[in-house]
VOPAGU-2260 file (C-alpha; in pm, 1 decimal, decimal comma):
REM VOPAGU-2260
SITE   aa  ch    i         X         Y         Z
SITE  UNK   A    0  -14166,2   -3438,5    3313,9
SITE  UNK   A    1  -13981,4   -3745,8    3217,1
SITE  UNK   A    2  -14084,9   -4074,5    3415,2
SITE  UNK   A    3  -13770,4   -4337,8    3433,5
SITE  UNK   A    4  -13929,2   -4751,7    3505,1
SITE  UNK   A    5  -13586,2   -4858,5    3587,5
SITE  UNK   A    6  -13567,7   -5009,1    3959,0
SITE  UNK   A    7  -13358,8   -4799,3    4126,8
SITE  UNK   A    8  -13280,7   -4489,0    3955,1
SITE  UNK   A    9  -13476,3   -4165,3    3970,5
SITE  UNK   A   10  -13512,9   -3842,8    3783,6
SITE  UNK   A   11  -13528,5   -3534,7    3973,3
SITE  UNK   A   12  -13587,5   -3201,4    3838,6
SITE  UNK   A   13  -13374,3   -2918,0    4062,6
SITE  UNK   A   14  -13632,0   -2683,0    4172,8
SITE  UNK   A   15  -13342,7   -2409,9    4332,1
SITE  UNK   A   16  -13036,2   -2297,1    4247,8
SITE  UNK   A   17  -12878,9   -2192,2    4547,6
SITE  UNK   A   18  -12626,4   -2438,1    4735,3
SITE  UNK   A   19  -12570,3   -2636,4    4386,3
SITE  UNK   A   20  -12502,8   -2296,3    4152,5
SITE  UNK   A   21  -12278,6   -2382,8    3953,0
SITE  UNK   A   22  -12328,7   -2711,8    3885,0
SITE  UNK   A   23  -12726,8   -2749,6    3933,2
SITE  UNK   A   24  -12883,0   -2435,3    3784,6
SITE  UNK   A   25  -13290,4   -2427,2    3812,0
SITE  UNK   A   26  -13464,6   -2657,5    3588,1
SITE  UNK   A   27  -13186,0   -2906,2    3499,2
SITE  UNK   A   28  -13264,6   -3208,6    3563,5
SITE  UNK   A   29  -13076,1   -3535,2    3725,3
SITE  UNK   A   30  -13059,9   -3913,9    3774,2
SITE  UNK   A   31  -13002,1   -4051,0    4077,9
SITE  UNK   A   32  -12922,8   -4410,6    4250,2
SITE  UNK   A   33  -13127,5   -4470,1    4458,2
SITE  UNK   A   34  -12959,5   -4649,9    4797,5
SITE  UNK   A   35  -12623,3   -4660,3    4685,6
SITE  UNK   A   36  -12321,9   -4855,9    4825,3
SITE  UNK   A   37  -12183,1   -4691,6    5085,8
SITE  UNK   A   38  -11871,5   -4834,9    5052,3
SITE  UNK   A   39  -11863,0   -4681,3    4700,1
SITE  UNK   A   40  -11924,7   -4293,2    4774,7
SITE  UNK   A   41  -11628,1   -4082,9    4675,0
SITE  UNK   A   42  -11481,4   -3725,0    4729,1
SITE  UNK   A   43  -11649,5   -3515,0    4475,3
SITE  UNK   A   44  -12001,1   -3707,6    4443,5
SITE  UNK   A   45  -12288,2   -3543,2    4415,1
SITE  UNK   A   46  -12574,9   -3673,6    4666,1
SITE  UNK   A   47  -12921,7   -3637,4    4824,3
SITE  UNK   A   48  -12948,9   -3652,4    5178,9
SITE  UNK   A   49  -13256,1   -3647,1    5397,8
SITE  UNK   A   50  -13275,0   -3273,7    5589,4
SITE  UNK   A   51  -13296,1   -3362,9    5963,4
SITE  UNK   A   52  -13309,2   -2978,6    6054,7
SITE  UNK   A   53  -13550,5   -2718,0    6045,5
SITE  UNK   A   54  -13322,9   -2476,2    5872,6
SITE  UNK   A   55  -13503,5   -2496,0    5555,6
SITE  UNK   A   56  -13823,0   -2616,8    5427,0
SITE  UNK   A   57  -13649,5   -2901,7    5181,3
SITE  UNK   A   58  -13686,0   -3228,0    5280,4
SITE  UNK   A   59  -13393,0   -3339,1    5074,8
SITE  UNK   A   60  -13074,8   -3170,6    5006,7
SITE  UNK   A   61  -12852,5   -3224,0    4736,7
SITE  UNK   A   62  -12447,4   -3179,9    4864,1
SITE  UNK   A   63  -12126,8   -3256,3    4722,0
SITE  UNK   A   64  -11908,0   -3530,6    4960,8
SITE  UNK   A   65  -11623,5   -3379,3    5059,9
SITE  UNK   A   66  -11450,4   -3522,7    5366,3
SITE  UNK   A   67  -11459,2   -3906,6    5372,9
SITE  UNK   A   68  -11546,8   -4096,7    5728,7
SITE  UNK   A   69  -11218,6   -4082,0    5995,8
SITE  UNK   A   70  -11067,3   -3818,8    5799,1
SITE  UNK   A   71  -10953,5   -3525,3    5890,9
SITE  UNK   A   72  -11101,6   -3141,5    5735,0
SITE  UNK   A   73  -11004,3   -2792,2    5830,8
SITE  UNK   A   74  -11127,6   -2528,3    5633,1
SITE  UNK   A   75  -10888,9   -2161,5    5662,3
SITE  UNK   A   76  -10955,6   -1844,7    5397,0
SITE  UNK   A   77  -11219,2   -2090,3    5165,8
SITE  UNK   A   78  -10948,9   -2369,8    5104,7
SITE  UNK   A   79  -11019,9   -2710,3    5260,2
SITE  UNK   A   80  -10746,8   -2914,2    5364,1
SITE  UNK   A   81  -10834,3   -3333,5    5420,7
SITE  UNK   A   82  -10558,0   -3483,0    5580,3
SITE  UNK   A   83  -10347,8   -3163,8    5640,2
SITE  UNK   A   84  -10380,9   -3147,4    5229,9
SITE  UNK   A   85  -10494,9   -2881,4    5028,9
SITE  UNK   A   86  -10812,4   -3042,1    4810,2
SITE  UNK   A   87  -10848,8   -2874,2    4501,4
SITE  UNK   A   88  -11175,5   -2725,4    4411,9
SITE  UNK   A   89  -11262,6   -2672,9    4042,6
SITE  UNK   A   90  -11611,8   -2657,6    4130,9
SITE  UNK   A   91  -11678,1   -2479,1    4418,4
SITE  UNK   A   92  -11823,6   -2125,0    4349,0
SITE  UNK   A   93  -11808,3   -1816,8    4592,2
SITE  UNK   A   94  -12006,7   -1470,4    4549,6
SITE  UNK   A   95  -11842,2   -1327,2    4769,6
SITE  UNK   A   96  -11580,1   -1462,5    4965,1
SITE  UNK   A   97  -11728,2   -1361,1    5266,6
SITE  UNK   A   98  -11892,4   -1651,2    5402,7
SITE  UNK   A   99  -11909,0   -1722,3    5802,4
SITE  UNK   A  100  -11791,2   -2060,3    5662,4
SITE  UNK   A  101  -11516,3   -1968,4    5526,9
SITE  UNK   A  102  -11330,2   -2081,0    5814,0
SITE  UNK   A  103  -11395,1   -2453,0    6006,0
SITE  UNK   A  104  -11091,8   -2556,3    6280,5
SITE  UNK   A  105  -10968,9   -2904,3    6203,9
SITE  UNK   A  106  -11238,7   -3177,7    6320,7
SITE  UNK   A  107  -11222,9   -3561,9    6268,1
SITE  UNK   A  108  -11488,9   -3690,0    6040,0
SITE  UNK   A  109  -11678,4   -4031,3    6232,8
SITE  UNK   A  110  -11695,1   -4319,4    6060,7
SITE  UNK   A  111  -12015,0   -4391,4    5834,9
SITE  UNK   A  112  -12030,5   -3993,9    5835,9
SITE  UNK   A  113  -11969,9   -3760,5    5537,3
SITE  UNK   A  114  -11841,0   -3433,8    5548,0
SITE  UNK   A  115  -12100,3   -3287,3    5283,1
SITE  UNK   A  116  -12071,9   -2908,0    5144,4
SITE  UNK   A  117  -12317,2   -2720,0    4849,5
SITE  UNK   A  118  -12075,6   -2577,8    4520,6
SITE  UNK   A  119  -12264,9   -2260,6    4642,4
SITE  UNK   A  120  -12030,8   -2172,4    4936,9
SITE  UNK   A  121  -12138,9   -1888,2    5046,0
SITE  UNK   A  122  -12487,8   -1977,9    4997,3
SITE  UNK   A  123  -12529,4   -2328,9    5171,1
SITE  UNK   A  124  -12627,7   -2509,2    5448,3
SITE  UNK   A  125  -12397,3   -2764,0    5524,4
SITE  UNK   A  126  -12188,4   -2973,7    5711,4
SITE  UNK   A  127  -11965,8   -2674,9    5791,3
SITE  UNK   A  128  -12288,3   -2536,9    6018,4
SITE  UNK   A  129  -12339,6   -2770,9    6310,8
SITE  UNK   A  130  -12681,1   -2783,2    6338,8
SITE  UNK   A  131  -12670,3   -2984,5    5997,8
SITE  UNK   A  132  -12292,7   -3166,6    6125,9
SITE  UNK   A  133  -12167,0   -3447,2    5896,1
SITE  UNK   A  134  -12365,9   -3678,3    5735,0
SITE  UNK   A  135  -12455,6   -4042,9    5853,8
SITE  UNK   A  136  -12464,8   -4269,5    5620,8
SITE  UNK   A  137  -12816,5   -4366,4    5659,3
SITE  UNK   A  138  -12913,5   -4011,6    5605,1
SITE  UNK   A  139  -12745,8   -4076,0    5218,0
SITE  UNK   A  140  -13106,3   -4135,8    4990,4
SITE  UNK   A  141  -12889,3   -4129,9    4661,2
SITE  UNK   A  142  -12594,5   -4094,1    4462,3
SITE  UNK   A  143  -12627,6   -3819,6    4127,9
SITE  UNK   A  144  -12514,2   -4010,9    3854,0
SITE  UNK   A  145  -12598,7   -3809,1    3524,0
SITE  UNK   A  146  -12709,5   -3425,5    3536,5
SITE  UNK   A  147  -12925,1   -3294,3    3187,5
């Protein structure tokens, strides 16, 4: 286990690789900012976010952003579409194809929310199920900055 003294920054060690597969396989491990600037989150960043649902026994997920607050997302045959534009995906990975996610009617994004969504598509829980809905930003514990 590597221990990291620098204020702010955390190692984790990813204990599953479901949601994240690709990207996150089991046992790699990442750094994370802690309490990062909102204001600085992106499409495409990798975060942790505190679970406020009982659909699974993690207390913290780790999600991609992918809809920005007061955008628009629609999601039709696996493609997403921000803004009535098709967002290009080199990371997302499906199994199957066959995911009852694979289709989300346009909805506006609040602001301070994030529209958050696992590489894993069709094995994720995510903003695309509304029990989890988008993220608020005070739900956002960290931004992944480096993955070993």
């Amino acid at each position: 286990m590597i221990v990291l003294f620098i204020s702010g920054l955390r190692m984790y060690n990813m204990h599953s690789n479901a949601s994240m597969f690709p990207t996150l396989k089991k046992g790699d491990y990442f750094l994370v900012k802690l309490h990062p600037d909102i204001r600085g989150l992106q499409r495409g960043d990798i975060i942790l976010v505190r679970n406020h649902t009982d659909l699974t026994e993690l207390a913290v997920l780790t999600k991609r952003i992918i809809g920005l607050p007061n955008e628009t997302i629609r999601i039709s045959n696996d493609s997403v579409f921000i803004m009535h534009a098709f967002l290009p995906e080199s990371y997302a990975y499906f199994e199957t194809h066959n995911s009852p996610y694979s289709r989300l009617e346009q909805q506006q994004i609040a602001r301070d929310h994030f529209f958050v969504m696992g590489d894993n598509r069709d094995n994720s829980i995510d903003s695309r199920d509304q029990r989890l809905g988008t993220i608020d930003k005070m739900n956002i514990l960290g931004k992944v900055i480096r993955i070993f």
